[in-house]
C-alpha positions in Angstrom: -4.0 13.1 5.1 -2.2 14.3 2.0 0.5 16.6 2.3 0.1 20.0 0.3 2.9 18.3 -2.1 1.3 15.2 -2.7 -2.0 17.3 -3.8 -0.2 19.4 -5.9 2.3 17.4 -7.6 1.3 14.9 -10.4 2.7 11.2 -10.4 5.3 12.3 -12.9 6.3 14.8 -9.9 5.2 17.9 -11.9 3.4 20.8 -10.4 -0.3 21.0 -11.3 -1.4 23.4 -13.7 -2.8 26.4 -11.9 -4.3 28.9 -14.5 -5.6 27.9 -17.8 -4.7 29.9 -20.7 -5.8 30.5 -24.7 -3.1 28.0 -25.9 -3.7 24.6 -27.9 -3.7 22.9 -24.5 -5.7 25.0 -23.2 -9.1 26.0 -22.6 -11.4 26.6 -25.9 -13.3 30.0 -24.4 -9.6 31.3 -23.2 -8.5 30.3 -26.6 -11.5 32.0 -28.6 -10.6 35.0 -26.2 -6.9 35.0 -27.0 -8.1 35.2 -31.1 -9.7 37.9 -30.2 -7.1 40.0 -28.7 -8.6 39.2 -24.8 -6.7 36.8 -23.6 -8.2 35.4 -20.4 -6.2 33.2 -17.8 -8.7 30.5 -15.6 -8.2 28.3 -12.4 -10.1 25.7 -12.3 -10.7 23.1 -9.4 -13.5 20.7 -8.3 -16.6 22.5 -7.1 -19.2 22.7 -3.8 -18.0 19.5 -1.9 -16.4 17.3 -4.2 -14.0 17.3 -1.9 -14.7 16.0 0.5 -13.8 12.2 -0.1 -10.4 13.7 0.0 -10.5 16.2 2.7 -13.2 14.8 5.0 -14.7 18.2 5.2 -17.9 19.3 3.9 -17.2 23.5 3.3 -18.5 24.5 0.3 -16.5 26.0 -2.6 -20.1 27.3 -4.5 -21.6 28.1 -1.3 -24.8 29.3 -3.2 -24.9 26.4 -5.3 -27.9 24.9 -6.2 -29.2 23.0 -9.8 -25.7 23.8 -11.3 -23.7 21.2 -9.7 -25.7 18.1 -11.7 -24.4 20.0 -14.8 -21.4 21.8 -13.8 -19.2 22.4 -16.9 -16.5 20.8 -14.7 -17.6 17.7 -15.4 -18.3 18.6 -19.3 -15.8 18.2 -22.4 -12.4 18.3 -22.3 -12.8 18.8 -18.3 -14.4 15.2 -17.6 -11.5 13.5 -18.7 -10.1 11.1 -15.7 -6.8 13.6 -15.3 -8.3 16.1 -15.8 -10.7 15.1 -13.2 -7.4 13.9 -10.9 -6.3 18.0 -11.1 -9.4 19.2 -10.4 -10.2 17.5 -7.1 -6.9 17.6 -6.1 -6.5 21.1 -6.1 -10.1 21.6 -4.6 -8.7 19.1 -1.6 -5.6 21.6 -1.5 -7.2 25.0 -1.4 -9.5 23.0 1.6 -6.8 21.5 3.5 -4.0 24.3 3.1 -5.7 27.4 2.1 -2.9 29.4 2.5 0.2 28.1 1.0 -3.0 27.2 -2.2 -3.7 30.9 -2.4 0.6 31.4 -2.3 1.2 29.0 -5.1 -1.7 30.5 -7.5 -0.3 34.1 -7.1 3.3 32.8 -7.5 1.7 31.0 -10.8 -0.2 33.8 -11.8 3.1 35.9 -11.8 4.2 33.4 -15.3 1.3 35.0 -17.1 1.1 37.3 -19.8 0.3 40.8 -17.4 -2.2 41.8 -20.5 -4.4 38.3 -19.6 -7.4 38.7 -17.6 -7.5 36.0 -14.8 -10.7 34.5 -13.3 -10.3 32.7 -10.1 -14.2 31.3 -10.0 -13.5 29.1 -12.9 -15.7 26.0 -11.9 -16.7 27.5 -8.3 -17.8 30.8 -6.5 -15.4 30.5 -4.1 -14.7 34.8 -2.9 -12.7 33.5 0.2 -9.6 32.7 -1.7 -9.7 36.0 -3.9 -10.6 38.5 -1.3 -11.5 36.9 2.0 -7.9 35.4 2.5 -4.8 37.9 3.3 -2.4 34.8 2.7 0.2 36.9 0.5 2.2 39.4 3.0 -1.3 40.6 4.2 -2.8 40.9 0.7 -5.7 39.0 -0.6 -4.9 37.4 -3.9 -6.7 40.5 -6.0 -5.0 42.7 -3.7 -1.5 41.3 -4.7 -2.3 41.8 -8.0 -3.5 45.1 -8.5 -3.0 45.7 -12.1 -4.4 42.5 -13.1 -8.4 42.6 -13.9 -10.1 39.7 -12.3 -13.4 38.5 -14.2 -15.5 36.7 -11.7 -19.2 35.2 -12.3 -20.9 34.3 -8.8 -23.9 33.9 -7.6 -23.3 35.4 -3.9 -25.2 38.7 -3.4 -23.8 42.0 -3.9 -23.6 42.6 -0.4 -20.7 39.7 -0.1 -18.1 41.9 -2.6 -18.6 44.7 -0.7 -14.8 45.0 0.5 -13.7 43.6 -2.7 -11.0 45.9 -4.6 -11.6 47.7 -8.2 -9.7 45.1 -10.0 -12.6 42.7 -9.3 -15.2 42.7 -11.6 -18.5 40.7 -11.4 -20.8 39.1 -13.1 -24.1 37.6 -11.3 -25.2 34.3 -12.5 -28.9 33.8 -12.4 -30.7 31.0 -10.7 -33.4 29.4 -10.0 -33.3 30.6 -6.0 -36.0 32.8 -5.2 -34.1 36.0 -4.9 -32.0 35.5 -7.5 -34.1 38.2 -9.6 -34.0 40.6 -7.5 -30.3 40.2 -7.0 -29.7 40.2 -10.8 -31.3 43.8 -10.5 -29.3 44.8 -7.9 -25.8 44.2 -9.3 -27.1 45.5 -13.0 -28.5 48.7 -11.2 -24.4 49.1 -9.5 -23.2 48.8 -12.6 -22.1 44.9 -13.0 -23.5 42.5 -15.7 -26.0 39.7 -15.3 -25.1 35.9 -17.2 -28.6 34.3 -18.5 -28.1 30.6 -19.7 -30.1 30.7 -22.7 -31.7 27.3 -23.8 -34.3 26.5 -26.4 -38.2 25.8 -25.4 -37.9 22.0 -27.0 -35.4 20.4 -25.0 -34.8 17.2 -27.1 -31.5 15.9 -27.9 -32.1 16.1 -32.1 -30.6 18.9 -33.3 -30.3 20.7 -29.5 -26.8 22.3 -30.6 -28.3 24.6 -33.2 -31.1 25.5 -31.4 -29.2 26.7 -28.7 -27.8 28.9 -30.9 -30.1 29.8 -32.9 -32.1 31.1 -29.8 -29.2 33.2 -28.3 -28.7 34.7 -31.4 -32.3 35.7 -32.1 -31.8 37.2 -28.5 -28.9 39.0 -30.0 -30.2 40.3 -33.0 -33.2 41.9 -30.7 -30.5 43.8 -28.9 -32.1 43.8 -25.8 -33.8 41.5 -23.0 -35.6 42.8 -19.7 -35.1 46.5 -21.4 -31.0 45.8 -20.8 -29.1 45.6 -23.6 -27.4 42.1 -24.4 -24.3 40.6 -25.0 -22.3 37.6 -26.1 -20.5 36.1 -23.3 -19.5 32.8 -25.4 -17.1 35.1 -27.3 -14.3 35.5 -24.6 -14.3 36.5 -20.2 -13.6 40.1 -20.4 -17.2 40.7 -18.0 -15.8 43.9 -17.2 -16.7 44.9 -21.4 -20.2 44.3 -20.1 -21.1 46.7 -17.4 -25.0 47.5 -17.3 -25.6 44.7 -20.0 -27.5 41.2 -19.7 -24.5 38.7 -20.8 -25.9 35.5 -23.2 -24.4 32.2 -22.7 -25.4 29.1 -24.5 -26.3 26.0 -22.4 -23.5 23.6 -22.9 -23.1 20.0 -22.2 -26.0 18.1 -20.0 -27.4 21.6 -19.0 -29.0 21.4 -22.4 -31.7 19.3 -22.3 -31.6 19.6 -18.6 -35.5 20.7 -17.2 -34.8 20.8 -13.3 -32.2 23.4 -13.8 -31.6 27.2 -14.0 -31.5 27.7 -17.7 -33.6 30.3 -18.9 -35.8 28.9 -22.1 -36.9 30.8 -24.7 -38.8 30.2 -28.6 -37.2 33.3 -30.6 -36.8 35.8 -28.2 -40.3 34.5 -25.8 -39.6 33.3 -23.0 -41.1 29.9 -22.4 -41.2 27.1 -19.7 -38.8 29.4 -17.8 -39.3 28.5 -13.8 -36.7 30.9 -13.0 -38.1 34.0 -13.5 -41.3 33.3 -12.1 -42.8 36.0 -14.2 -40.7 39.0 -12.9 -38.8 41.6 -14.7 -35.3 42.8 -13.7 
């Protein structure tokens, strides 16, 4: 088994990148973010059970995964290249094998960013245990060490599983295509929280998929409201919190696109169309 160290370090013997930020090297929301005067701050690791080549284990880091991992935008863009990749799992490996001393070294990391930037843990995963499950810094969870910084977290867990969480943690359900997820995405609305909707278009071919997308998420837009909620756009930049009570739009991206078996919500204009998800029910 791999020592923390070995996980962590790359073969040039430099630590891994922990948080990713709105710089040229960086990643393209967080930089769209930083333009726009919210500058965001994202960890990223491999999600579910990638793992578990490495560990051996099979706990989950999404552990209300379901459709999502085929197209997981870990896999997408800039993110599926090989060292990219390399950090990813490695880091997934280390926050399974040493969970501790992993939640340690991100708040030590997180310490070496801007105090203005907005950090979200979940970046490729839904994994609450390291963020407020695990005391691992003098007794503090990770938000709890951090109390003036805002975490921006999208999950698919149910409200009931944040209940301890502390006010710096804001959330954002992701809908699904699991039965309750409905019904969840009314609950955390109702509290106060935002809901993300993966918006796709009803023709699902490759030709010309890019601009459809957003042409439909803007004709969403432009109605100003979806389900009664009003809408926003959540391709803009992470500041969830901005969103309280509102339905956040986000644009399929990579594979998710023209995926059918997945939980992208398809619309023509603003009519919903082959859309399994919502099984005909309103929020």
């Amino acid at each position: 088994m791999q020592t923390f160290e070995e996980l962590m370090r790359t073969k040039g013997g430099h630590w891994r990148k922990m948080w990713s930020e709105g710089d040229p090297q960086g990643n393209a929301k967080a930089q769209k973010g930083l333009l726009a005067g919210k500058p965001s701050a994202i960890h990223y690791m491999a999600p579910a059970t990638k793992h578990k080549k490495l560990t051996g284990s099979r706990k989950t880091l999404c552990p209300n995964a379901g459709s999502c991992v085929k197209t997981c935008l870990n896999v997408q863009g800039h993110m599926g290249a090989p060292t990219a990749q390399e950090s990813h799992l490695a880091k997934a490996a280390a926050r399974i094998l040493y969970p501790e001393r992993y939640i340690q070294h991100a708040h030590h990391s997180l310490q070496l960013i801007r105090p203005d930037a907005h950090a979200r843990w979940s970046g490729t995963s839904d994994d609450f245990n390291g963020l407020i499950r695990l005391p691992a810094i003098y007794g503090k969870t990770l938000a709890e060490a951090n109390p003036k910084r805002v975490f921006e977290e999208y999950t698919r867990l149910s409200i009931r599983a944040w209940r301890n969480a502390p006010p710096n943690v804001k959330l954002c359900y992701s809908l699904n295509e699991k039965p309750n997820s409905v019904k969840l995405a009314g609950e955390y609305l109702r509290a106060g929280h935002s809901v993300a909707i993966v918006v796709g278009p009803s023709n699902v071919t490759r030709q010309g998929i890019t601009r459809r997308v957003e042409e439909t998420k803007q004709a969403i837009l432009d109605h100003g409201e979806l389900f009664g909620w009003p809408v926003s756009d959540g391709d803009e930049h992470d500041w969830r919190s901005e969103d309280a009570g509102k339905i956040v739009l986000l644009k399929a991206k990579g594979s998710a696109r023209w995926s059918l078996t997945s939980f992208i919500v398809r619309f023509s204009g603003t009519n919903i169309t082959n859309s399994p998800v919502l099984n005909g029910l309103k929020l």
